[in-house]
C-alpha positions in Angstrom: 0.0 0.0 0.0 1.2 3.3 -0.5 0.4 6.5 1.0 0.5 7.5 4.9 -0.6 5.2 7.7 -3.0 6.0 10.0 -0.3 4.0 13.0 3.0 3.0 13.0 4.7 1.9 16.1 8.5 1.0 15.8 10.1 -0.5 19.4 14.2 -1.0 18.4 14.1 -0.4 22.6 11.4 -1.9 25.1 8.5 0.1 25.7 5.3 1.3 24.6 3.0 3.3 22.4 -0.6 3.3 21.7 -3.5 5.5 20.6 -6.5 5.9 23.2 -9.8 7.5 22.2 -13.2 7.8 24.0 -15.2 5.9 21.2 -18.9 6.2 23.4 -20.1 8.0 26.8 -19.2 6.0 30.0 -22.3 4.4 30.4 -22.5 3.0 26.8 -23.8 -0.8 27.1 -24.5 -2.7 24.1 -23.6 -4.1 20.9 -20.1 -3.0 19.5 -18.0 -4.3 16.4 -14.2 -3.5 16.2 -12.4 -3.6 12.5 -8.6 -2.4 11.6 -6.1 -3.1 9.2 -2.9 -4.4 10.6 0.6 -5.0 9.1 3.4 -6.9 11.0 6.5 -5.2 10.1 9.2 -7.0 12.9 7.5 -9.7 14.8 7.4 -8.7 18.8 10.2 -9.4 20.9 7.0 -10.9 23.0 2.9 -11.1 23.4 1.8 -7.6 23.4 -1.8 -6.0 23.3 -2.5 -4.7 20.2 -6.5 -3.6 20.3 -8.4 -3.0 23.5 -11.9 -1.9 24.3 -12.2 -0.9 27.9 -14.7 0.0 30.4 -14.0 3.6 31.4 -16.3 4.0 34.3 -15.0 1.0 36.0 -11.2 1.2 35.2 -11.2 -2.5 33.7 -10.7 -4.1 30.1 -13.8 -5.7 28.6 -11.6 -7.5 25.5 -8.8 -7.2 23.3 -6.6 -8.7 20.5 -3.0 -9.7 21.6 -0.3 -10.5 19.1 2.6 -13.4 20.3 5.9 -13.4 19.2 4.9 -16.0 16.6 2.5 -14.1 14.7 -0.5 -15.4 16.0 -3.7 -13.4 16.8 -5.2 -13.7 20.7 -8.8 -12.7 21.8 -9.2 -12.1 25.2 -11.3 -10.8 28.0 -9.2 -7.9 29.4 -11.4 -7.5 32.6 -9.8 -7.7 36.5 -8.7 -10.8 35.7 -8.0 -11.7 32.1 -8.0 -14.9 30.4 -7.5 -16.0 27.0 -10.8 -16.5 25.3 -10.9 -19.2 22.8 -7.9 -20.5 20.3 -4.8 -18.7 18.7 -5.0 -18.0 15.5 -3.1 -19.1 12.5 0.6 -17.7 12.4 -0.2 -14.3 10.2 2.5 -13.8 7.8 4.8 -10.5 7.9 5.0 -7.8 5.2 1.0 -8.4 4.5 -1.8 -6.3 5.5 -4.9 -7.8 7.5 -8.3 -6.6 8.5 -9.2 -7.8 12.2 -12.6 -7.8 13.1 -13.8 -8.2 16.7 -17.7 -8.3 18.0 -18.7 -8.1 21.0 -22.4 -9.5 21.4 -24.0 -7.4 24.7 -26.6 -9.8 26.0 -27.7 -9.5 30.0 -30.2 -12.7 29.6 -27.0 -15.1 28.1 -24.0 -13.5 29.1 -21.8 -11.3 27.1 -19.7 -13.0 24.3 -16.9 -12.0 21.8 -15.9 -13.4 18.7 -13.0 -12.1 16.4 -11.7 -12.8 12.6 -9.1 -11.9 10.2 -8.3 -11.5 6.9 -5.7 -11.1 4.3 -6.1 -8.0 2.6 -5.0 -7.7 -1.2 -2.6 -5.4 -2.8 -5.8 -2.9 -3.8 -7.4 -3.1 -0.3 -10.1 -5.6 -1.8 -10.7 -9.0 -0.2 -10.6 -12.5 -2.5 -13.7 -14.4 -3.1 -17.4 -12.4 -1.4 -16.0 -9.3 -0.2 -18.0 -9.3 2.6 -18.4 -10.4 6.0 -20.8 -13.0 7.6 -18.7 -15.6 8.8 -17.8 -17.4 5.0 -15.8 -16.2 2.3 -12.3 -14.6 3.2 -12.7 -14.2 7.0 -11.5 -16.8 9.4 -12.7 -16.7 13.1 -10.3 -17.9 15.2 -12.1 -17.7 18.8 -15.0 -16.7 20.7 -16.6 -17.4 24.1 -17.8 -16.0 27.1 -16.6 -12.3 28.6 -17.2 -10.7 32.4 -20.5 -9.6 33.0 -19.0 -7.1 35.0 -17.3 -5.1 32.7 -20.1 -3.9 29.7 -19.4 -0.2 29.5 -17.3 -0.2 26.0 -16.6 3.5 26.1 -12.7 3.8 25.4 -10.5 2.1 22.6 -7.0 1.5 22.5 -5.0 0.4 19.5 -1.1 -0.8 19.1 1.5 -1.6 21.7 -0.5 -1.5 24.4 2.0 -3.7 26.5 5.5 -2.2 27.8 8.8 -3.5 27.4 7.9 -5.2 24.3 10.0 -4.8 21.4 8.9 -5.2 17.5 7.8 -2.7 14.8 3.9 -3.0 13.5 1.3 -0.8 11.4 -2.7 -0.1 12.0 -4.6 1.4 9.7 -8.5 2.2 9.1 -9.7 2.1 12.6 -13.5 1.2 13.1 -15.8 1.0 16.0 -19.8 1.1 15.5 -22.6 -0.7 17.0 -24.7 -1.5 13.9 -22.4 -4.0 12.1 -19.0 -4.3 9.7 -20.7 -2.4 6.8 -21.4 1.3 6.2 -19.0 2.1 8.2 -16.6 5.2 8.4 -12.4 5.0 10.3 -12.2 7.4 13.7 
């Protein structure tokens, strides 16, 4: 791709950089889907947090993508005490740009649950095969299950090396958060 990215975090020394934005007010509870393109420049020296949808109110994590130092993808539940949620992903290859998407399904009668894809991205920003998203075509979901009840307010968003003393150099790009699904929808 050519042109400027909307992220790019470089760590030749141990520490960390992110992006934090207030994506809804504090008491926001309900439905919220999570896209971004991604780019794996240097593999981290370690797992690090690269996506994060928090609770702001209460201080905790609700869920959030972690990358490992093999290149595989990580959903997990980010509250007081996280836990991995669901399987690794396949090892994502380096030098190739992927969209990540992330849904978290807000339901007080089941229990909250997130679920989270990926997807190679071609060299024109199109997708092989549908083009869309619904679980078949290019997308691969690689876990979902169960998150804490307790943590539902997913007011603030936080995107790259979340985790310190981590080093590695990575890209994010096209940064989405609604509430009414992957389509129509427009990068914060």
């Amino acid at each position: 791709r050519s042109g400027i990215y909307g992220l790019i975090v470089s760590r030749p020394t141990a520490g960390y950089g992110y992006l934090e934005k207030q994506i809804a007010a504090n008491t926001y509870a309900g439905d919220t889907y999570v896209s971004f393109s991604f780019y794996i420049d240097t593999a981290p020296s370690s797992q690090i947090g690269i996506m994060q949808v928090w609770d702001n109110a209460a201080g905790y994590g609700n869920f959030g993508i972690r990358l490992n130092a093999d290149n595989t993808l990580e959903l997990w539940d980010e509250s007081i005490s996280p836990v991995q949620i669901g399987n690794d992903s396949s090892a994502l290859s380096t030098a190739q740009w992927y969209e990540i998407r992330v849904y978290f399904d807000y339901n007080l009668l089941t229990g909250h649950t997130a679920t989270a894809w990926y997807a190679k991205k071609k060299s024109d920003w199109t997708f092989n095969g549908l083009g869309h998203f619904g679980g078949t075509g290019e997308f691969t979901q690689f876990a979902t299950g169960s998150t804490n009840a307790s943590y539902d307010n997913n007011s603030m968003l936080d995107v790259c090396f979340i985790t310190a003393n981590i080093t590695g150099k990575i890209y994010i790009d096209d940064v989405i958060v609604t509430t009414d699904g992957f389509v129509n929808h427009t990068a914060i």
